[in-house]
Backbone as CSV, one residue per row, in Angstrom:
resi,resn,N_x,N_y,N_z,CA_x,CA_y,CA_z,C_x,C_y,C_z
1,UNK,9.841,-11.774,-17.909,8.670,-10.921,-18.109,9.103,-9.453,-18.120
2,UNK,8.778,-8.827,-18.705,9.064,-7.410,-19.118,7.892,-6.398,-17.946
3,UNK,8.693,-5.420,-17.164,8.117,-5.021,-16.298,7.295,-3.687,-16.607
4,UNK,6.040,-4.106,-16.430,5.341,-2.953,-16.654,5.588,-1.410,-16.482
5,UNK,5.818,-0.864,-17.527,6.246,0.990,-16.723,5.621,0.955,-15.749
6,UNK,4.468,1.448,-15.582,3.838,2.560,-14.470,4.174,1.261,-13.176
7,UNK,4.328,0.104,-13.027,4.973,-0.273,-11.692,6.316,0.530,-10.864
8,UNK,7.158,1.037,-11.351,8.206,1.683,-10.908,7.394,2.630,-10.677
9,UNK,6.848,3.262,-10.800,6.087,4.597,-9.974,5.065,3.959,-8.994
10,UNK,4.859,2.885,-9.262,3.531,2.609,-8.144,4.486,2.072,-6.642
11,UNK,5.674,1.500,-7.125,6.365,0.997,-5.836,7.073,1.750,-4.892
12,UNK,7.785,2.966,-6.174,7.954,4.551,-5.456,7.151,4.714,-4.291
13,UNK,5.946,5.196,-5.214,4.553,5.518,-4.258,4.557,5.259,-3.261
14,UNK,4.597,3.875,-2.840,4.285,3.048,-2.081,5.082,2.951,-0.932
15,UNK,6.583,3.046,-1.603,7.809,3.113,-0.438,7.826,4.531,0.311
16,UNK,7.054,5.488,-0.021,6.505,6.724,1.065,5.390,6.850,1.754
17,UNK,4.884,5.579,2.314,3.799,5.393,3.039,4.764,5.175,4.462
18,UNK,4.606,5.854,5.372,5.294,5.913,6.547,4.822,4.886,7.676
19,UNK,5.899,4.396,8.560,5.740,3.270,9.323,4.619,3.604,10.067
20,UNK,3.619,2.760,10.295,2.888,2.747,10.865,1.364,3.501,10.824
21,UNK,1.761,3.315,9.110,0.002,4.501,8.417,0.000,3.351,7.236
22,UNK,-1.166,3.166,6.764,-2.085,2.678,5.980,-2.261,3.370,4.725
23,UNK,-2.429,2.884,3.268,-3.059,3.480,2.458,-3.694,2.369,1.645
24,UNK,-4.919,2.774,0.284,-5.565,2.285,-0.126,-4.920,1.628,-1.715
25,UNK,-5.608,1.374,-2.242,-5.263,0.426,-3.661,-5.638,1.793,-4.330
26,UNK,-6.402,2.456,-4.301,-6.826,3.736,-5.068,-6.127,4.858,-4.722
27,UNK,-5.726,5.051,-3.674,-5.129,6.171,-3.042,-3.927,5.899,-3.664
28,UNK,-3.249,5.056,-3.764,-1.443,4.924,-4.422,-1.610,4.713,-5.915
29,UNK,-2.843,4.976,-6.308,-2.519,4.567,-7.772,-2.931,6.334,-7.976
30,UNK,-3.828,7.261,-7.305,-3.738,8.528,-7.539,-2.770,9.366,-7.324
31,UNK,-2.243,8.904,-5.675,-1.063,9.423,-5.499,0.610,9.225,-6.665
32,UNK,0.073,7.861,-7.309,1.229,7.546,-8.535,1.200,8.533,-9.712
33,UNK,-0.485,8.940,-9.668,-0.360,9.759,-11.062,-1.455,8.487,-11.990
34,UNK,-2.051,7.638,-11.300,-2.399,6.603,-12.533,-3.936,6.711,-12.104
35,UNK,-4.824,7.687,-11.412,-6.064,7.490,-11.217,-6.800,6.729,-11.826
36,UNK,-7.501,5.649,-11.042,-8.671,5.101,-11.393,-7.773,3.325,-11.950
37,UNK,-6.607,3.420,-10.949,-5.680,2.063,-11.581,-5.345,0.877,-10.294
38,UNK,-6.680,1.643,-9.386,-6.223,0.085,-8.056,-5.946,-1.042,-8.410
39,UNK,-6.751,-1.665,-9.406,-6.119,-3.086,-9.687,-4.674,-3.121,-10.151
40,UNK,-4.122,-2.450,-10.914,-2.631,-1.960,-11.233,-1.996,-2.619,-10.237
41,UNK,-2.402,-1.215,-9.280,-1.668,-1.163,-8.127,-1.413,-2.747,-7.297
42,UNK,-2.164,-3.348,-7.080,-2.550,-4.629,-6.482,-1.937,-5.434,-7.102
43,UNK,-1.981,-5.015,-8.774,-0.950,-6.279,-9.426,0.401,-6.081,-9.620
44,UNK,0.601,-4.904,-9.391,2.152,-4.544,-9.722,2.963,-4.815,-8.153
45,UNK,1.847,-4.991,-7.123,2.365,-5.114,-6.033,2.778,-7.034,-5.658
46,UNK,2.853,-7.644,-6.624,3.022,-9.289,-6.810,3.998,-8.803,-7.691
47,UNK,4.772,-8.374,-8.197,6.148,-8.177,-9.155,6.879,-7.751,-8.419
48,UNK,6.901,-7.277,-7.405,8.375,-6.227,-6.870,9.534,-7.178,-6.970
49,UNK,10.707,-6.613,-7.267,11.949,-7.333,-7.669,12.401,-7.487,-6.479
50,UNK,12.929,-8.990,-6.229,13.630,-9.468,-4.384,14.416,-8.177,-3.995
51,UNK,15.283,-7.616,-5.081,16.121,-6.655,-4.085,15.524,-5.609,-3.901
52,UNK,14.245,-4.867,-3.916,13.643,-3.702,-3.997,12.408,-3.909,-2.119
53,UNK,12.940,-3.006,-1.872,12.262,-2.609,-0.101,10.770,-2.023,-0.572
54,UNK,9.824,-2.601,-0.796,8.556,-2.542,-1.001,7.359,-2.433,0.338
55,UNK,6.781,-1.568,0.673,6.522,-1.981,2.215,4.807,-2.655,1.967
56,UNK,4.642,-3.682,0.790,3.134,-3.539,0.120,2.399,-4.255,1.553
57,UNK,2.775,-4.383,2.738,1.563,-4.667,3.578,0.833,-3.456,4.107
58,UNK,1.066,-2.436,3.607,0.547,-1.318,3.969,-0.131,-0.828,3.180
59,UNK,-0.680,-1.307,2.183,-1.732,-1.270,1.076,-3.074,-2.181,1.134
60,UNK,-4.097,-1.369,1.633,-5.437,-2.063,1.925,-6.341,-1.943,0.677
61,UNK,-8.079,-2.358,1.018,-8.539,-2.268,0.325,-9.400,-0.598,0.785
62,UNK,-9.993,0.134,-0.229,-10.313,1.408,0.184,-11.407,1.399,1.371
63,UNK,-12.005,0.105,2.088,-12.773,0.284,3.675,-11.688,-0.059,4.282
64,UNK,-10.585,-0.527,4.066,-9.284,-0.868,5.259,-9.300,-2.545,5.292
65,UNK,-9.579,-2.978,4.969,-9.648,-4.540,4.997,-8.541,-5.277,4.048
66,UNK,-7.643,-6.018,4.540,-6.747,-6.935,3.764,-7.432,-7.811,2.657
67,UNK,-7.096,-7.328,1.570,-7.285,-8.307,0.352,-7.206,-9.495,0.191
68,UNK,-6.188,-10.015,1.065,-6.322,-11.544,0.839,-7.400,-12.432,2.164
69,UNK,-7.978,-13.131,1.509,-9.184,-13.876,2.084,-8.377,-14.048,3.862
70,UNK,-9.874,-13.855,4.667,-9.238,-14.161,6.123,-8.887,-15.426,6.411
71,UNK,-7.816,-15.469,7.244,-7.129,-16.510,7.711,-6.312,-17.019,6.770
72,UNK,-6.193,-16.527,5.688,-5.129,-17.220,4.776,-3.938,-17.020,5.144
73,UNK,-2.849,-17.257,4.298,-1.405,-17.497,5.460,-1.157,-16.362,4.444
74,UNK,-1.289,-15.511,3.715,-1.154,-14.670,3.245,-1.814,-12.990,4.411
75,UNK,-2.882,-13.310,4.383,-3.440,-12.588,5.319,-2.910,-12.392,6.786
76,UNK,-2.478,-13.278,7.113,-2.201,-13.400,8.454,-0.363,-12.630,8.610
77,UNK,-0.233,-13.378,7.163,1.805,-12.179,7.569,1.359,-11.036,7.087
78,UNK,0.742,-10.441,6.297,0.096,-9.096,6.064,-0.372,-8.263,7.444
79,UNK,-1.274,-9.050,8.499,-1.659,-8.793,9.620,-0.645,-8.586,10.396
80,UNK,0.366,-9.746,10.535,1.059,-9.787,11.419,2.208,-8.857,11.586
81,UNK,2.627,-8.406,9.940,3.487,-6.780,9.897,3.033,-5.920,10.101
82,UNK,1.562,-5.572,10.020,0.892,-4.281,10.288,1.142,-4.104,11.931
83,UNK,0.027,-5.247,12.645,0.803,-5.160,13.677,2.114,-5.094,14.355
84,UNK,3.069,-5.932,13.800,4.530,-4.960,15.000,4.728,-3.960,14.396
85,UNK,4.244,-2.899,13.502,4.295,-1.654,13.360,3.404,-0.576,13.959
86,UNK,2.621,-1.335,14.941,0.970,-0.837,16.463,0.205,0.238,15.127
87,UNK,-0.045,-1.017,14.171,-1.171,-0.755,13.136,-2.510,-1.902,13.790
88,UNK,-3.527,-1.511,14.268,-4.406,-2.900,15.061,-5.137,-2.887,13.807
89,UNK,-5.218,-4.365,13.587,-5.836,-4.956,13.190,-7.238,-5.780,13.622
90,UNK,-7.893,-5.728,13.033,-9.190,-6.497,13.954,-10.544,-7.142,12.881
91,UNK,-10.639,-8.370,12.223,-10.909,-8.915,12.227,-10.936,-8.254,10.245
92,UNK,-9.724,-8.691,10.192,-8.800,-8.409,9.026,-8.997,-6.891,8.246
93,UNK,-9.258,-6.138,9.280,-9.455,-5.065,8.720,-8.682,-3.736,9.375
94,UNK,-8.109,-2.425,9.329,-7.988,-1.644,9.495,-8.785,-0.634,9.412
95,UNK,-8.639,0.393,10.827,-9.470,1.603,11.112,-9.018,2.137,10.166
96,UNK,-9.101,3.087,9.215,-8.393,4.453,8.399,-8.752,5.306,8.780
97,UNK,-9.734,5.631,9.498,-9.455,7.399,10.004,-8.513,7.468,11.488
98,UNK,-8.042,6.137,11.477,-6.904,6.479,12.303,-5.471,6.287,11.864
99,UNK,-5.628,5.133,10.841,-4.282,4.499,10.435,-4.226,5.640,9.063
100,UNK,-4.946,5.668,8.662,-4.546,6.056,7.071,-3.439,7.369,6.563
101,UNK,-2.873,6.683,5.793,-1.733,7.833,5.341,-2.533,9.239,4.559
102,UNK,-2.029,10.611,5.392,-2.601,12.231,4.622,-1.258,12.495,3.909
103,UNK,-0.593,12.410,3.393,0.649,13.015,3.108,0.470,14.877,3.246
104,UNK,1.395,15.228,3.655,0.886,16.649,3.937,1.296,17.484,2.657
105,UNK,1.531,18.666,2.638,1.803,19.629,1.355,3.206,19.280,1.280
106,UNK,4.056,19.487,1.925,5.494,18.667,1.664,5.990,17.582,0.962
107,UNK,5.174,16.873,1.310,5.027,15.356,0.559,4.763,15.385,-0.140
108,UNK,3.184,15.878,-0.776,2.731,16.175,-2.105,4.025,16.914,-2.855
109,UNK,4.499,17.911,-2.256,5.235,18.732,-3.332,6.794,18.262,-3.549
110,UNK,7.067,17.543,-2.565,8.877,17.266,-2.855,9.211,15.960,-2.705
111,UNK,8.468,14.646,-2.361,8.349,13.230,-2.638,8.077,12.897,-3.565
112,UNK,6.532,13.255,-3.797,5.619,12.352,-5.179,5.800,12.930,-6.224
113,UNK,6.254,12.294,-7.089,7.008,12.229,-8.322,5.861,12.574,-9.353
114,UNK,4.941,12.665,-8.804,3.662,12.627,-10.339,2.381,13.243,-9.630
Protein backbone atom coordinates (compact mmCIF):
# COMPACT_ATOMS: atom_id res chain seq x y z
CA UNK A 1 0.00 0.00 0.00
CA UNK A 2 1.40 3.28 -0.89
CA UNK A 3 1.60 5.59 2.15
CA UNK A 4 -0.37 8.45 2.26
CA UNK A 5 1.75 11.89 2.26
CA UNK A 6 0.26 13.94 4.89
CA UNK A 7 0.71 10.66 7.35
CA UNK A 8 4.47 11.42 7.79
CA UNK A 9 3.53 14.76 9.13
CA UNK A 10 0.69 13.53 11.19
CA UNK A 11 3.08 10.91 13.02
CA UNK A 12 5.77 13.73 13.35
CA UNK A 13 3.03 15.61 15.04
CA UNK A 14 2.22 13.17 17.11
CA UNK A 15 5.73 11.97 18.27
CA UNK A 16 5.85 15.66 20.10
CA UNK A 17 3.09 15.09 22.36
CA UNK A 18 5.06 14.80 25.65
CA UNK A 19 4.93 11.92 28.22
CA UNK A 20 2.25 12.19 30.10
CA UNK A 21 -0.16 14.98 28.15
CA UNK A 22 -2.99 14.13 25.93
CA UNK A 23 -4.03 15.51 22.61
CA UNK A 24 -7.06 15.40 20.33
CA UNK A 25 -7.78 13.86 16.70
CA UNK A 26 -8.33 17.60 15.68
CA UNK A 27 -5.71 19.19 17.57
CA UNK A 28 -2.81 16.96 15.65
CA UNK A 29 -4.31 17.26 12.46
CA UNK A 30 -4.14 21.37 13.04
CA UNK A 31 -1.11 21.19 14.75
CA UNK A 32 0.09 18.96 11.35
CA UNK A 33 -0.96 21.77 9.16
CA UNK A 34 -4.07 19.57 7.83
CA UNK A 35 -7.08 21.45 9.66
CA UNK A 36 -10.32 20.03 9.73
CA UNK A 37 -8.52 16.23 9.00
CA UNK A 38 -9.28 14.23 12.47
CA UNK A 39 -10.40 11.34 10.69
CA UNK A 40 -6.93 11.44 8.74
CA UNK A 41 -5.42 11.61 11.73
CA UNK A 42 -7.19 8.47 13.31
CA UNK A 43 -6.55 6.67 10.10
CA UNK A 44 -3.11 7.35 9.48
CA UNK A 45 -2.68 6.42 13.07
CA UNK A 46 -3.51 2.34 12.02
CA UNK A 47 -0.48 2.60 9.33
CA UNK A 48 2.50 3.54 11.39
CA UNK A 49 5.41 1.43 10.06
CA UNK A 50 6.66 -1.41 12.99
CA UNK A 51 9.95 0.43 13.08
CA UNK A 52 8.59 4.00 13.64
CA UNK A 53 8.09 5.13 17.74
CA UNK A 54 4.53 6.44 17.35
CA UNK A 55 3.16 7.34 20.83
CA UNK A 56 -0.76 7.12 19.13
CA UNK A 57 -2.22 6.25 22.71
CA UNK A 58 -2.04 9.70 23.40
CA UNK A 59 -4.49 10.72 20.84
CA UNK A 60 -8.13 11.07 22.14
CA UNK A 61 -11.29 12.00 20.96
CA UNK A 62 -11.77 16.05 21.23
CA UNK A 63 -14.06 15.46 24.96
CA UNK A 64 -10.98 13.13 26.01
CA UNK A 65 -12.55 9.80 25.63
CA UNK A 66 -10.74 6.72 23.90
CA UNK A 67 -12.07 5.90 20.53
CA UNK A 68 -12.17 2.49 20.73
CA UNK A 69 -15.47 1.09 22.24
CA UNK A 70 -15.17 0.48 26.23
CA UNK A 71 -13.77 -2.54 27.41
CA UNK A 72 -12.45 -3.59 24.20
CA UNK A 73 -8.97 -5.09 24.37
CA UNK A 74 -8.06 -2.31 22.28
CA UNK A 75 -9.30 0.20 24.73
CA UNK A 76 -8.05 -1.23 27.63
CA UNK A 77 -3.99 -1.27 26.28
CA UNK A 78 -4.76 2.31 25.16
CA UNK A 79 -5.91 2.84 28.93
CA UNK A 80 -3.48 0.88 30.30
CA UNK A 81 -0.40 3.09 28.61
CA UNK A 82 -1.98 6.24 29.46
CA UNK A 83 -1.97 5.14 32.79
CA UNK A 84 1.74 4.03 33.61
CA UNK A 85 2.42 7.37 32.17
CA UNK A 86 -0.09 8.92 35.73
CA UNK A 87 -2.45 9.97 32.73
CA UNK A 88 -5.97 8.80 34.96
CA UNK A 89 -8.19 7.48 33.21
CA UNK A 90 -11.75 7.02 34.34
CA UNK A 91 -14.35 5.43 32.75
CA UNK A 92 -12.56 5.52 29.32
CA UNK A 93 -12.12 8.91 29.26
CA UNK A 94 -9.54 11.61 29.99
CA UNK A 95 -9.70 15.00 31.95
CA UNK A 96 -8.06 17.59 29.25
CA UNK A 97 -7.92 20.57 31.12
CA UNK A 98 -5.57 18.69 33.01
CA UNK A 99 -3.96 16.15 30.72
CA UNK A 100 -4.08 18.00 27.50
CA UNK A 101 -1.05 18.94 25.49
CA UNK A 102 -0.51 23.44 25.10
CA UNK A 103 2.62 23.28 23.21
CA UNK A 104 4.12 26.56 24.17
CA UNK A 105 5.66 29.31 21.63
CA UNK A 106 8.85 27.21 21.40
CA UNK A 107 7.21 24.33 20.21
CA UNK A 108 5.03 26.06 17.92
CA UNK A 109 8.07 27.79 16.49
CA UNK A 110 11.07 25.21 16.40
CA UNK A 111 9.28 21.55 16.50
CA UNK A 112 6.15 21.81 14.31
CA UNK A 113 7.06 21.53 11.00
CA UNK A 114 3.83 23.14 9.47
Amino acid sequence: MSEHPQYAKIWRTVQLIPLGKVASYGQIADLAGLPGRARLVGKSLGFVPKDMEVPWHRVLRSNGQIAFPTGSEQSQKQSGLLQQEDVAVFNNRVKLSIFQWQPDLAEMLWKLEY
